[in-house]
C-alpha positions in Angstrom: -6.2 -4.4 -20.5 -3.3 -5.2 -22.7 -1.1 -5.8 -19.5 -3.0 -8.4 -18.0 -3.4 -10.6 -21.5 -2.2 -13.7 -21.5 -1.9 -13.7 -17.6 -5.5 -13.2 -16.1 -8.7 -15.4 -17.8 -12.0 -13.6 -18.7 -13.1 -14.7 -15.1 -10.0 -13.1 -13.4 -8.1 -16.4 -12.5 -4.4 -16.7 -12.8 -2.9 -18.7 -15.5 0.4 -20.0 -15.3 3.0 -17.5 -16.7 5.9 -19.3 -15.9 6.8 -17.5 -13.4 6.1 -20.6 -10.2 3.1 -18.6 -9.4 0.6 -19.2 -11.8 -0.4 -22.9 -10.7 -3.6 -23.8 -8.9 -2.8 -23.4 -5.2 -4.9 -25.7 -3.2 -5.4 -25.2 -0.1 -3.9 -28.6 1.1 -0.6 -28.1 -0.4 1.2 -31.4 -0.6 -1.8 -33.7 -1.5 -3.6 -34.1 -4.7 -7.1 -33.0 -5.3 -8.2 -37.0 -5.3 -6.2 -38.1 -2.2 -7.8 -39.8 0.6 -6.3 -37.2 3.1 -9.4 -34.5 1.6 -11.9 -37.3 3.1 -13.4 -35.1 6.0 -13.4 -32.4 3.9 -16.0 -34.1 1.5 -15.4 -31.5 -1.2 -12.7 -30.7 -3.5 -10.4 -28.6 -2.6 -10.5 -24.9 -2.5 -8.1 -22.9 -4.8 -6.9 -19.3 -4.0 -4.4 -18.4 -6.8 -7.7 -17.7 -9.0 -8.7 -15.5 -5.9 -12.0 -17.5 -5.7 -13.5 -19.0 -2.1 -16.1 -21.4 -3.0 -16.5 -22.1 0.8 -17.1 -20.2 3.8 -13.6 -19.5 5.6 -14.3 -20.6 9.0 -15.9 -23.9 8.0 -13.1 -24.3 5.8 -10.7 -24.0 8.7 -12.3 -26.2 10.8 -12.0 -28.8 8.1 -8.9 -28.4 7.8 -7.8 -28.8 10.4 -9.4 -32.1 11.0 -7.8 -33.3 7.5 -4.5 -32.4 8.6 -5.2 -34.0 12.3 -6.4 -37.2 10.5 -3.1 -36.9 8.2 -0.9 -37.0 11.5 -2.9 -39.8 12.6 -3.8 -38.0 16.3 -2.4 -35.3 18.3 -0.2 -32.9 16.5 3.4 -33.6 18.5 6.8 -32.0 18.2 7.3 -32.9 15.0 3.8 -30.6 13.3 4.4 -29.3 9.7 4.9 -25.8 9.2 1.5 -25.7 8.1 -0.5 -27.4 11.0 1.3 -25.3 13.1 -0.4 -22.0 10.7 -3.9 -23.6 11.3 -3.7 -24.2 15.3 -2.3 -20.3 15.3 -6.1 -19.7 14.4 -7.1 -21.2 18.1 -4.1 -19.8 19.6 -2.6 -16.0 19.9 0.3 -16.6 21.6 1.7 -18.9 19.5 0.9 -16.6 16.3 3.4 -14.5 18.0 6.4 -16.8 18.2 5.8 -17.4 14.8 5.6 -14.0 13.7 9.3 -13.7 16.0 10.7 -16.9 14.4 9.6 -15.4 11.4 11.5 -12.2 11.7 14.6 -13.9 13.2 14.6 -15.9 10.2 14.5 -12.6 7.8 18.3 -10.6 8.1 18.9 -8.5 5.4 19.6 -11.0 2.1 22.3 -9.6 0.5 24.6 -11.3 -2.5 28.4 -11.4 -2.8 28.6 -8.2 -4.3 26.4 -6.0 -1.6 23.6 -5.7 -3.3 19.9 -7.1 -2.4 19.3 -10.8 -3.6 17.2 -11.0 -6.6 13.3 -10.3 -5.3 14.5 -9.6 -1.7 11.0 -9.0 0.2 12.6 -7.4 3.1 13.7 -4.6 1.0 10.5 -3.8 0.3 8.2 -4.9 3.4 9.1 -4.9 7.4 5.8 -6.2 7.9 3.8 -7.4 5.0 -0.3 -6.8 5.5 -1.5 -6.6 2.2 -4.5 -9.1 1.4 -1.5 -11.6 -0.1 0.3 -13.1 2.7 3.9 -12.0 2.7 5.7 -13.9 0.0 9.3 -14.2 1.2 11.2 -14.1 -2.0 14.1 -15.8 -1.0 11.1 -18.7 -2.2 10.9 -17.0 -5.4 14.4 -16.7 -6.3 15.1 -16.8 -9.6 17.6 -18.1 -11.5 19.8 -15.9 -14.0 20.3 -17.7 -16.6 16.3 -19.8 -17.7 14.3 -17.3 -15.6 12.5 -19.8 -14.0 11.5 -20.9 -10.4 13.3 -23.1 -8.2 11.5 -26.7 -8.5 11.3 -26.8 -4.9 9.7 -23.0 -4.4 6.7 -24.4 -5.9 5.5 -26.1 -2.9 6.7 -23.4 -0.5 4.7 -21.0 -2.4 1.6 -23.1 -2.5 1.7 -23.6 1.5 2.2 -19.5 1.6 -0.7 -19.0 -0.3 -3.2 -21.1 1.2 -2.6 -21.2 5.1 -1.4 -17.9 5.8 -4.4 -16.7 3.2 -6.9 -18.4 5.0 -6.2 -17.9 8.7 -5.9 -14.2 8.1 -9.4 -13.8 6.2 -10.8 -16.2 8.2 -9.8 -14.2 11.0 -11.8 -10.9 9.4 -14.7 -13.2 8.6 -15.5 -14.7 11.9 -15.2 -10.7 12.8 -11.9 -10.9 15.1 -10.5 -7.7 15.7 -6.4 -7.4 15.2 -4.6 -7.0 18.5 -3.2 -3.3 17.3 -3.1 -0.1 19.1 -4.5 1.4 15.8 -8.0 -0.7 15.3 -10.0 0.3 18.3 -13.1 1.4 17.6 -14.7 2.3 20.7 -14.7 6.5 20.7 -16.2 8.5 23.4 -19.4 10.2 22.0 -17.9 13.8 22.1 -15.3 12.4 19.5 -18.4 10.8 17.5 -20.1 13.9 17.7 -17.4 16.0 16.5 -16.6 13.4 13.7 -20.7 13.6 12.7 -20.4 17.2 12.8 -17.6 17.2 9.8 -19.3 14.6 7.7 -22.2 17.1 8.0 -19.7 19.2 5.9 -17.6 16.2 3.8 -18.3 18.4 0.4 -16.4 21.3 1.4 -13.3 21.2 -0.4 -11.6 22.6 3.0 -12.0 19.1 5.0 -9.5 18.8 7.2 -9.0 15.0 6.8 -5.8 14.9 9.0 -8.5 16.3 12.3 -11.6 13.7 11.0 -9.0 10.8 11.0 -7.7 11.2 14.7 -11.3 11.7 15.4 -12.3 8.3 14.4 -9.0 6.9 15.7 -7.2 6.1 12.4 -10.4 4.6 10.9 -11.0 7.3 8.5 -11.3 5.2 5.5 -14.4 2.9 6.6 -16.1 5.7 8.2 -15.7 8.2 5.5 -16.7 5.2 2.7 -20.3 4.2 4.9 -21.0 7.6 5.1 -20.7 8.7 0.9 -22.1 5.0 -0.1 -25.1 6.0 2.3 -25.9 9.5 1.9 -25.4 8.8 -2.2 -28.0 6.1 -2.0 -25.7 3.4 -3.2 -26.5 0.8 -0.1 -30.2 0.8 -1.2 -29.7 1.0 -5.2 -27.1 -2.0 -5.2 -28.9 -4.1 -1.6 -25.0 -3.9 -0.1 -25.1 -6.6 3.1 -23.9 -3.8 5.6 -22.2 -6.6 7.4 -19.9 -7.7 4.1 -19.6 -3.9 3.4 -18.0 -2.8 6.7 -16.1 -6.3 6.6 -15.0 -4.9 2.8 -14.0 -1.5 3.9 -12.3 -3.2 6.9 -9.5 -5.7 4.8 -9.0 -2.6 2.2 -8.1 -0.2 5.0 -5.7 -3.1 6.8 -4.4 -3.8 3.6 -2.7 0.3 3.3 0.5 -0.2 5.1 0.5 2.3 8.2 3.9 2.5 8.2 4.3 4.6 4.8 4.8 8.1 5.0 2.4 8.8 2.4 0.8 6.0 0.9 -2.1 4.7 3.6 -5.2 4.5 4.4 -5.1 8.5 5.5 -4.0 9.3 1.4 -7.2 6.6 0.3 -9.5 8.3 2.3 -8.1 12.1 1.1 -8.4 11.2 -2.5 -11.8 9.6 -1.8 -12.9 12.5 -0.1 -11.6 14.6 -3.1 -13.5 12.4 -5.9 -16.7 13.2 -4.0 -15.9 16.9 -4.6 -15.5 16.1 -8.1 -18.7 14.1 -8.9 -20.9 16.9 -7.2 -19.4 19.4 -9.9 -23.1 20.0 -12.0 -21.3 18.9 -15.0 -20.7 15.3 -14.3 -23.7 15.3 -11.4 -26.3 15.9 -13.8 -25.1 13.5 -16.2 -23.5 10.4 -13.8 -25.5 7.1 -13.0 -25.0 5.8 -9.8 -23.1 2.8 -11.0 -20.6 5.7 -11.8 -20.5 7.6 -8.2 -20.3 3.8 -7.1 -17.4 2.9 -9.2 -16.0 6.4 -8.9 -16.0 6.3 -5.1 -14.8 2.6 -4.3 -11.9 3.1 -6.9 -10.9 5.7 -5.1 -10.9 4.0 -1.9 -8.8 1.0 -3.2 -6.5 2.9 -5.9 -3.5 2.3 -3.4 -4.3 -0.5 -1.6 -1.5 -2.9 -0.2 1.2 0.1 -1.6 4.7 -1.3 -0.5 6.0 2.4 -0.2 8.8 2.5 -3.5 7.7 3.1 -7.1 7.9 0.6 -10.0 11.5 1.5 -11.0 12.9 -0.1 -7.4 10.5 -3.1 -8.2 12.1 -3.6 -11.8 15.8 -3.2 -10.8 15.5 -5.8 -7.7 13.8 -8.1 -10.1 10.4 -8.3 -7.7 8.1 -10.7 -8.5 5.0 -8.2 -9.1 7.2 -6.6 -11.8 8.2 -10.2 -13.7 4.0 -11.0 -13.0 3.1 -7.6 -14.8 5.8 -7.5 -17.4 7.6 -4.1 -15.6 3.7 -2.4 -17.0 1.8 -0.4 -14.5 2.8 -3.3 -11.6 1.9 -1.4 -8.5 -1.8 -0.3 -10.4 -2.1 -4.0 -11.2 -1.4 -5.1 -8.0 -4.1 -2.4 -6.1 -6.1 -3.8 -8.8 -5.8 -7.7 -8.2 -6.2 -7.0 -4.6 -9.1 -5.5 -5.1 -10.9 -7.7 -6.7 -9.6 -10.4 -4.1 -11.2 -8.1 -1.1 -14.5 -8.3 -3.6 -14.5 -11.8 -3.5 -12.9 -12.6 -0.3 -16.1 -10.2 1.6 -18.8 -11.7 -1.0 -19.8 -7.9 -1.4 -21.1 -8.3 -4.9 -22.2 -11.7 -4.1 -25.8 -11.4 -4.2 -25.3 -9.2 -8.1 -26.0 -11.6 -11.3 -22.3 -12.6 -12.5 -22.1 -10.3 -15.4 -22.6 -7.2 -13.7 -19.9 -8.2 -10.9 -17.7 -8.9 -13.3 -18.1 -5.1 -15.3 -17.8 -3.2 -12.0 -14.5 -5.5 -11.5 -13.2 -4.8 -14.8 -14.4 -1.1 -14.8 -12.6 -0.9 -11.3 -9.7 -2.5 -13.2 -9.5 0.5 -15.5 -10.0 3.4 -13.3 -7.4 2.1 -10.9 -4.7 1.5 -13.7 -5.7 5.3 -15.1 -3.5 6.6 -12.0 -0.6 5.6 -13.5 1.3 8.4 -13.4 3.6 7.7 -16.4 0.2 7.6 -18.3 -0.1 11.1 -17.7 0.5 12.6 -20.7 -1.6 10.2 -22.2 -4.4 10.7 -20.8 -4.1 14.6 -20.4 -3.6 15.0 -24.7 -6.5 12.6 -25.1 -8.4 15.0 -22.3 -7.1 18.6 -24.1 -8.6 16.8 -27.6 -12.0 16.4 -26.4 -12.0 19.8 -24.6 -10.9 21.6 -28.2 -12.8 19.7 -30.5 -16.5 20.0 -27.9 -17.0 16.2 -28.3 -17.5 15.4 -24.9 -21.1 13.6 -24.8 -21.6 12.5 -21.3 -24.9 10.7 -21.9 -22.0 7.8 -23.9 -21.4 5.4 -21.0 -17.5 5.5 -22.7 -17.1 9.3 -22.1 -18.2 8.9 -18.6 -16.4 6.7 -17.5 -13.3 8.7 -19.5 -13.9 11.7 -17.0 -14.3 9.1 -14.3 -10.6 8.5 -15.5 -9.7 12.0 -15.2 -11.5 12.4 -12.1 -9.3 9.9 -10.3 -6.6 11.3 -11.7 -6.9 14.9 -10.3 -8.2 13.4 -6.7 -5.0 11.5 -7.0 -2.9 14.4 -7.2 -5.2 17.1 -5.7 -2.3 17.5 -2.5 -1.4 20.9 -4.1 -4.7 22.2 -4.4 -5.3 22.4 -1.0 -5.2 25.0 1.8 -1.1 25.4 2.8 -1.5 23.9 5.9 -2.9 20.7 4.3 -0.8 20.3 1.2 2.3 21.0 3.0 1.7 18.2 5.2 1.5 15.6 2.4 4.5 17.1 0.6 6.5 16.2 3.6 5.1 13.0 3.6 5.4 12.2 0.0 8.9 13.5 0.0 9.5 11.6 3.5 8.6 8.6 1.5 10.8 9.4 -1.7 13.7 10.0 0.6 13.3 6.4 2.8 13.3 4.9 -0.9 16.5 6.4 -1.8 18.4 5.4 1.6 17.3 1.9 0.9 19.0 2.1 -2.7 22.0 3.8 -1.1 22.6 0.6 0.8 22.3 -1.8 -1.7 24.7 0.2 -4.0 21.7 1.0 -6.5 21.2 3.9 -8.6 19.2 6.5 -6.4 16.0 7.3 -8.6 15.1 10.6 -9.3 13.7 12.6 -6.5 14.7 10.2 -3.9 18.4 12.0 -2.7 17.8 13.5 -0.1 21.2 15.6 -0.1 20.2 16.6 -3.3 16.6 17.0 -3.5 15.1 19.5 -1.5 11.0 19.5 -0.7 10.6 22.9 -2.1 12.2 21.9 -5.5 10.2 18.9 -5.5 7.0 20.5 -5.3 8.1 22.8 -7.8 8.7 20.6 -10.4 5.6 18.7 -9.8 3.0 20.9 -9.6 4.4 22.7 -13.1 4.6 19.8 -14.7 1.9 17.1 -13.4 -0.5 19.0 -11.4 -0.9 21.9 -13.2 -1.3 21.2 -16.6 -4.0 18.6 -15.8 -6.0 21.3 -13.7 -5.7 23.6 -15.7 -7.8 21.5 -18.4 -10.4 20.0 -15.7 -11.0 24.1 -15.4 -12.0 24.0 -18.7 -14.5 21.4 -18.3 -16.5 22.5 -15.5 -16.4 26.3 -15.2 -18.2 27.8 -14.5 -16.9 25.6 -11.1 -15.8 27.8 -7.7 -14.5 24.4 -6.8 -12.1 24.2 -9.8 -11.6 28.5 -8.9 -10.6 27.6 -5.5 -9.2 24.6 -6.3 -6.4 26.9 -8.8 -6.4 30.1 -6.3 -4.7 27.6 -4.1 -2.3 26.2 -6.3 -0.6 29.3 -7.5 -0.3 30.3 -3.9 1.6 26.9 -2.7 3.6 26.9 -6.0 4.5 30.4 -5.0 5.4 29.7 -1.6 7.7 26.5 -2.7 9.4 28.6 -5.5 10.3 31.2 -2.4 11.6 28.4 -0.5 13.4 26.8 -3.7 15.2 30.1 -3.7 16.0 30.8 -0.2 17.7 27.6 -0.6 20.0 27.7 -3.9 21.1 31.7 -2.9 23.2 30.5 0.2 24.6 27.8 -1.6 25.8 29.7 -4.6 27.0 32.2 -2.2 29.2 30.1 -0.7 30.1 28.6 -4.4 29.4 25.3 -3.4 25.8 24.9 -4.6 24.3 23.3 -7.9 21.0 24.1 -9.5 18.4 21.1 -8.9 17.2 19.9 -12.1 13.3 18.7 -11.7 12.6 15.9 -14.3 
């Protein structure tokens, strides 16, 4: 991965960049990996920048805990660092609260003398941050204009960011606490479980009504959906998955969507998912496929989106986030689902048990599926796609072409929305759009340029999905047609799509004729 060179080792650990957050974060922040104060911890300590957990989280608390009481020298008093106070929130709820409230009290709206957003302003992005990073205020991370280099003093911050607030939360997940949310309840009376059963029965079908199966299993679509495939395709016996670290897996990477996006959540990651399984059944790939593929293939799709803040890479570049300085304004949101997916691996110890080489190939292999849903990749990958197709040099018994079509299989699950039934795919248009238009009011208020798309006085849904099925989702469809017809899948799939583009164009229209009527209208221009 050409992105990632220079800023992630060969065994995925960071490496300082310059930017402040490349340093080894221990997870004892202000002490040195020799002092005295790691005595009761009789072991090094623990670094989490390099994403690696050499210790199990709850012991590690514990430890902790009793270094930093020893550091004090006895009871914690008034006068507790900002970090004891993170550990004791492990033992107590209601004070994880107030801190959560101080927390928020201490976040207004950063904005610099000139009304727009201060540089890296997290609270533009994020009103709650769950991703499997701990919420990085970037106020921390400000950087200056003129070197382009951290604050001295953010260094520290940073460090204690990255290690407390890391640790409580997965040791939280590990010691199998469940979140005190509405949404993450899984006790469902047995008719629901029945009628949830019933429709995995028929998960194949390329008319599963994912919206019905996710209020049936009360928002936990994802990890039901992902148990069920990795079971019925034999992947828990071939690979000895620890259903314990699996379910405990599944769990942080359907936390770590952000409910509170329109579009991209856990319901979108466990659509697509749902949508790669059509794919690999097609006899084409089926007969050719290995199950390391369908593995890949299926937790990939899971994860592409994971920990999605809700804009696109543009608003990341222009308020100078710290994701888009990390991966050098190149497929940064890909590279992040990617990074926190590997975390998740490591974090759950699902690969644990594999020999070191072969977790490190599915990680990488994960790594380039993932960024292959880059969408300004798109024609990249489509003319590369429309080659094979014309010259017949598709050989899927090459472990490289395989995984190519795993590429493009991602690619059309990603943007399958269209290709459903109208009810469906006008739900996620709305959403999508629901999501482009939230962007473009936060640009509004910060006196940025509105990206393209995101005006919602100017861009209407219909001539949205217009533009995007003509240009992204057909054209890509149209080859994957190629490849596996004879497929009614891919028949169905396309009988579909010319009806919704059909039914968009009609609205399109019914909404430009009254406003040239009344000569006040403009054509929309689609990009």
């Amino acid at each position: 991965m050409p992105v990632l060179e220079g800023l992630w080792g060969p065994d995925v650990r960071m490496r300082d960049s310059g930017l402040g957050v490349g340093v080894d974060v221990g997870v004892c922040p202000d002490e040195a990996a020799h002092s005295p104060v790691w005595g009761p911890l009789r072991t090094p300590p623990v670094t989490c920048g390099g994403l690696s957990l050499a210790l199990e989280l709850p012991a590690l608390i514990r430890q902790l805990r009793a270094a930093w009481r020893a550091r004090r020298g006895g009871p914690r008093g008034s006068e507790r660092s900002e970090a004891s106070t993170w550990v004791k929130a492990e033992e107590e709820e209601d004070e994880v609260e107030e801190l959560k409230q101080d927390k928020e009290n201490r976040s207004p709206h950063l904005e610099a003398d000139d009304g727009r957003p201060s540089t890296g302003h997290a609270g533009v992005l994020l009103a709650e941050r769950r991703g499997s990073y701990p919420l990085i205020d970037l106020r921390v991370l400000k950087t200056s204009a003129q070197q382009g280099e951290v604050e001295s003093s953010t260094r520290k911050k940073l460090k204690r960011l990255l290690s407390f607030q890391r640790y409580c939360h997965a040791s939280r997940l590990l010691r199998g606490l469940m979140p005190h949310t509405p949404g993450t309840l899984h006790l469902l009376d047995d008719d629901y479980l029945g009628q949830a059963a019933h429709m995995l029965s028929k998960v194949g079908t390329w008319n599963f009504d994912i919206f019905l199966f996710d209020r049936l299993t009360n928002g936990n679509s994802l990890v039901t959906l992902m148990c069920h495939l990795l079971n019925v395709c034999g992947l828990i016996h071939h690979f000895q998955l620890d259903m314990v670290k699996l379910h405990r897996f599944l769990g942080m990477v359907q936390e770590d969507y952000h409910s509170q996006n329109p579009y991209h959540n856990a319901l979108h990651a466990a659509d697509v998912t749902q949508a790669m399984y059509c794919y690999l059944k097609e006899p084409k790939l089926a007969e050719q496929l290995s199950l390391l593929d369908v593995f890949l293939g299926l937790m990939a799709a899971a994860a592409h989106d994971v920990d999605h803040p809700g804009v696109n890479q543009p608003f990341l570049i222009k308020t100078r986030h710290h994701l888009a300085s990390l991966y050098q304004n190149t497929s940064v949101l890909e590279s992040h689902h990617w990074r926190s997916t590997v975390g998740m691996l490591r974090e759950s110890g699902l690969l644990s048990h594999l020999p070191a080489d072969m977790s490190q190939d599915i990680e990488q292999q994960l790594g380039s599926l993932i960024l292959a849903t880059d969408i300004s990749r798109q024609n990249e990958f489509l003319s590369t796609f429309r080659e094979h197709l014309d010259n017949e040099d598709l050989d899927l018994q090459l472990a490289s072409h395989r995984h190519f079509m795993l590429q493009i299989a991602l690619k059309c699950a990603d943007v399958c929305n269209p290709c459903r039934v109208w009810e469906m795919s006008k739900q996620w248009s709305e959403r999508v759009c629901e999501e482009f238009y939230r962007q473009g009011d936060l640009e509004r208020k910060f006196d940025l340029e509105i990206s393209p798309l995101c005006n919602q006085q100017a861009d209407s849904v219909p001539a949205i999905q217009t533009g995007f099925i003509s240009y992204i989702v057909e054209p890509l469809f149209e080859e994957w047609q190629r490849f596996t017809e004879p497929s009614p899948l891919s028949q169905t799939m396309m009988a579909h799509l010319h009806k919704n583009k059909a039914q968009w164009s009609r609205q399109t229209h019914s909404h430009t004729e009254p406003e040239a009527e009344g000569g006040a209208g403009e054509e929309e221009n689609i990009p």
